[in-house]
C-alpha positions in Angstrom: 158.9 85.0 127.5 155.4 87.0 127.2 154.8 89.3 124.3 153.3 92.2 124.6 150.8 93.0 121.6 149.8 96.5 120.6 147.1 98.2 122.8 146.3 101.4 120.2 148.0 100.3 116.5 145.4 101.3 114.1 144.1 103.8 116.7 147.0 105.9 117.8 149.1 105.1 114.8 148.7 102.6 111.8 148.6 99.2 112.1 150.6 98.6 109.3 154.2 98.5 108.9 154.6 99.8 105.7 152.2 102.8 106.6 153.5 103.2 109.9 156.9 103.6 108.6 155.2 105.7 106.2 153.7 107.7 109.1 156.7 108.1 111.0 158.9 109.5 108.2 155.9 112.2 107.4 156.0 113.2 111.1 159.8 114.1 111.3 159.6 115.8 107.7 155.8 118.0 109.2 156.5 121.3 109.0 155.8 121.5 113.0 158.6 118.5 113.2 161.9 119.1 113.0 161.7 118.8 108.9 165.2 116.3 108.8 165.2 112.6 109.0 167.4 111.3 111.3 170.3 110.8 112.2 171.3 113.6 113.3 175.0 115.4 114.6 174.3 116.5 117.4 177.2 116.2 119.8 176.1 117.4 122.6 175.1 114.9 125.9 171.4 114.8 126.1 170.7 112.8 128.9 166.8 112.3 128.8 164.1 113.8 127.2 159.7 114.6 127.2 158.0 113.6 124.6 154.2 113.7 123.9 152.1 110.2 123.3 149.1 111.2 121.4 148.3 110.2 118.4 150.5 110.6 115.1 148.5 112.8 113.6 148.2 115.2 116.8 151.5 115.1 118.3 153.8 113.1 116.4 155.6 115.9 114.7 156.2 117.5 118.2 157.9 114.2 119.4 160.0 113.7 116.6 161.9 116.8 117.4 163.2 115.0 121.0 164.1 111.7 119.0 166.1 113.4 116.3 167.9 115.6 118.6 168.7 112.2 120.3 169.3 110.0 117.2 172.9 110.6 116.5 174.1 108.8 119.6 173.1 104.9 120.3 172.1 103.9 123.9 171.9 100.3 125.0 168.4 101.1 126.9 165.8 103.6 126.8 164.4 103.8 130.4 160.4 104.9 129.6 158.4 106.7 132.1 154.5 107.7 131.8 151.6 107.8 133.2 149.3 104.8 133.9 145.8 106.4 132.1 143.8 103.0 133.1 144.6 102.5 136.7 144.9 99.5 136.6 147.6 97.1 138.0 150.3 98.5 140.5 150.8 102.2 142.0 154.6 102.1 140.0 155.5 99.0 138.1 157.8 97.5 135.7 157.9 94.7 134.6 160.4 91.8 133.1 160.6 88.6 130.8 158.7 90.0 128.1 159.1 91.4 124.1 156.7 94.2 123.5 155.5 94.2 119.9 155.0 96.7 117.2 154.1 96.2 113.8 157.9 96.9 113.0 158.9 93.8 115.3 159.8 92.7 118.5 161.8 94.9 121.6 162.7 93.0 124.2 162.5 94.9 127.9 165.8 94.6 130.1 164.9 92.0 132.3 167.8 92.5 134.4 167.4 96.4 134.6 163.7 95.6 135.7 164.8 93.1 138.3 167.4 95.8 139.9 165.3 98.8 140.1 162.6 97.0 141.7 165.4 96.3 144.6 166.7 99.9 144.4 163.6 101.7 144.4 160.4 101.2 147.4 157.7 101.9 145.2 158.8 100.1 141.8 156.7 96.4 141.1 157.3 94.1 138.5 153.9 93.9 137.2 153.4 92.7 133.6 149.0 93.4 134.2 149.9 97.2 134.5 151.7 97.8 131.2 148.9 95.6 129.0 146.2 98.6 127.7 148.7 101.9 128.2 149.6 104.0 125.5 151.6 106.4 126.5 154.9 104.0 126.9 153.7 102.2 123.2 153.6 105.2 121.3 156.8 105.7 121.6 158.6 102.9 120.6 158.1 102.5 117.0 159.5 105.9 116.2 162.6 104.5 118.1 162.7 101.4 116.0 162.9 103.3 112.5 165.9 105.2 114.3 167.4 102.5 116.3 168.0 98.4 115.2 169.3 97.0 118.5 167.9 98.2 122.1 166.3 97.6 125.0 163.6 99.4 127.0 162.8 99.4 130.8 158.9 100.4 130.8 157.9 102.5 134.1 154.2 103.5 134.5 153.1 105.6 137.5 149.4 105.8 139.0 151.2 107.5 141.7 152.8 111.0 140.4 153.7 112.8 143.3 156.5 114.0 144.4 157.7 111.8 146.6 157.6 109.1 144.0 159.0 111.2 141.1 161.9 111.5 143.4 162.2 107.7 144.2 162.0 106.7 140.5 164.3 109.4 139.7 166.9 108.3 141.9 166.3 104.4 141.2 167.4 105.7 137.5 170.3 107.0 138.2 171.6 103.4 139.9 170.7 101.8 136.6 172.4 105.0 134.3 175.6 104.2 136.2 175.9 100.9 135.2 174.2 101.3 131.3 174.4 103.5 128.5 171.0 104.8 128.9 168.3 107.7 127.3 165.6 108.2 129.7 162.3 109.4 127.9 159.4 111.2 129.9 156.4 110.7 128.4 153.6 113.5 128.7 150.9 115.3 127.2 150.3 119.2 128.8 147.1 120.8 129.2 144.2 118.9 128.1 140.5 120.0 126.7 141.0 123.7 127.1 140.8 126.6 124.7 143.8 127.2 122.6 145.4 130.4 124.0 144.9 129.0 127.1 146.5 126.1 126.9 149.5 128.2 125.9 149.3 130.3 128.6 149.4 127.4 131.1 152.1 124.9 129.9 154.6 128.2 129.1 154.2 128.8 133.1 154.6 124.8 133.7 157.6 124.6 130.9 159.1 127.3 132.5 160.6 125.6 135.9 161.1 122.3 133.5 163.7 124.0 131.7 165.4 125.1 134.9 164.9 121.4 136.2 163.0 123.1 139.5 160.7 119.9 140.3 160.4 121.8 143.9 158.0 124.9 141.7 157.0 122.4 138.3 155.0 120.9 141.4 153.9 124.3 142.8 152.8 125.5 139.6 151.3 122.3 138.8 148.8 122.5 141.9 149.0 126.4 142.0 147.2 127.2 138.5 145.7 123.6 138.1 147.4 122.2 134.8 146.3 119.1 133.4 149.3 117.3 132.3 148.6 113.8 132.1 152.1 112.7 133.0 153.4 115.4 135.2 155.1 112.8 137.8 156.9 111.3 134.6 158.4 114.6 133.7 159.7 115.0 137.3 161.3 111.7 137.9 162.8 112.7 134.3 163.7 115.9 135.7 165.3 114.3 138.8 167.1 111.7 137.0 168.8 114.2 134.4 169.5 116.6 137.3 171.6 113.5 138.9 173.2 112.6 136.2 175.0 115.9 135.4 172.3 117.8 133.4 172.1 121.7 134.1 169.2 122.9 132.1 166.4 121.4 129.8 165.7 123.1 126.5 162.6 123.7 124.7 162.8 122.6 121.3 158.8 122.6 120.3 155.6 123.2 121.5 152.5 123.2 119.8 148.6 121.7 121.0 146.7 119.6 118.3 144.6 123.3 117.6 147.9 124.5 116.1 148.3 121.2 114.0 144.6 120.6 113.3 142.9 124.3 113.1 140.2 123.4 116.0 141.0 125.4 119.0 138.1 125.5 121.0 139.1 122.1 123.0 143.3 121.2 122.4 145.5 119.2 124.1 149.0 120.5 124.1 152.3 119.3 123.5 156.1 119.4 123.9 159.7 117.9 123.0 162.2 118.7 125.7 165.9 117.7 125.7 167.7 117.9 129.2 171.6 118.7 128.8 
């Protein structure tokens, strides 16, 4: 079995694990995190979530507000979806027969989930090459090991975001939900590099047909007014899935940019946690 070895530990968050663990417990407790540690009691069904995947320091606060909201019920498999950043490797890929590791241990990925949605779905290759340098999936998985002691993850990453393959994903998901207890977690930043109010201005009008899970005008508004979110076809195959699976509306529970956390607006990236129900 292949391990997978950090691509941004000591970058993105520490390197450590007894300052990661610090790290993590400082971003739920941020006064722009949800300020609890986990678990929480929240009863109702969540079925997937978007999540930001910069840095600790930038957005990790924002995150933590779509893991607590999810950490009082135990799936056997988080399904991951981002963006590919590097291009490198396949269009859409999985991958199987491999541990990724953090500095808080070992997860291993659902080979078996792998192998099945690369049947189900025409656009979904098992390529371990694809996964090796991406951040957006890695970020996310040490938060869910302080939360979470046994799981599994099914990594997705998509060069190709449009809508055809959103859709494709989404529905390949839903085969796998059926058979698994499953949290599927969309992983995107929103607007990138542009002044602060902005950057507001823009992801409000992109949030808006999130929340209503309208991939038909997230896509029109996405082209329409030119927003730069990294992982948009990530948050539609989300979308899609959620929709599927029985959820009616997604809920904002934060948004902030890293000019609201740090106090430099001129260039922000921005951010938000988003729970589908």
């Amino acid at each position: 079995m292949q391990i997978r070895t950090p691509a941004v530990a000591g970058m993105f968050y520490p390197s450590e694990k007894k300052e990661l663990k610090k790290s993590i417990k400082e971003c739920f407790l941020h006064k722009f995190g949800p300020g609890k540690i986990p678990p929480s009691n929240i009863k109702k069904k969540i079925f997937g979530v978007i999540c930001p995947h910069a840095g600790y320091m930038y957005s990790g606060p924002i995150a933590c507000h779509s893991f607590y909201a999810i950490s009082s019920d135990m799936p056997e498999l988080f399904i991951i979806i981002g963006p590919n950043h590097w291009g490198i490797g396949s269009s859409v890929a999985t991958m199987k027969d491999c541990k990724w590791n953090t500095p808080l241990g070992d997860v291993e990925v659902d080979s078996e989930a792998a192998e099945e949605i690369s049947h189900i779905s025409k656009i979904i290759d098992v390529d371990y090459f694809s996964h090796t340098r991406e951040h957006s999936l890695e970020v996310q998985i040490p938060i869910m090991q302080e939360m979470y002691s046994d799981f599994k993850i099914l990594p997705i990453s998509m060069i190709n975001q449009n809508k055809d393959a959103a859709k494709d994903i989404g529905l390949a998901i839903v085969k796998i939900a059926e058979k698994k207890k499953v949290m599927i977690i969309g992983s995107s930043d929103f607007t990138h590099y542009e002044q602060n109010e902005f950057a507001h201005e823009q992801d409000m009008a992109l949030i808006e047909p999130i929340l209503k899970l309208d991939v038909k005008k997230f896509y029109n508004i996405l082209e329409d007014r030119n927003v730069s979110a990294c992982g948009y076809g990530a948050i539609a195959a989300t979308m899609i899935a959620c929709k599927e699976l029985g959820a009616t509306k997604g809920e904002l529970l934060k948004y902030a940019t890293s000019g609201d956390i740090t106090g430099d607006t001129s260039s922000v990236v921005g951010y938000g946690s988003i729970v589908f129900t």
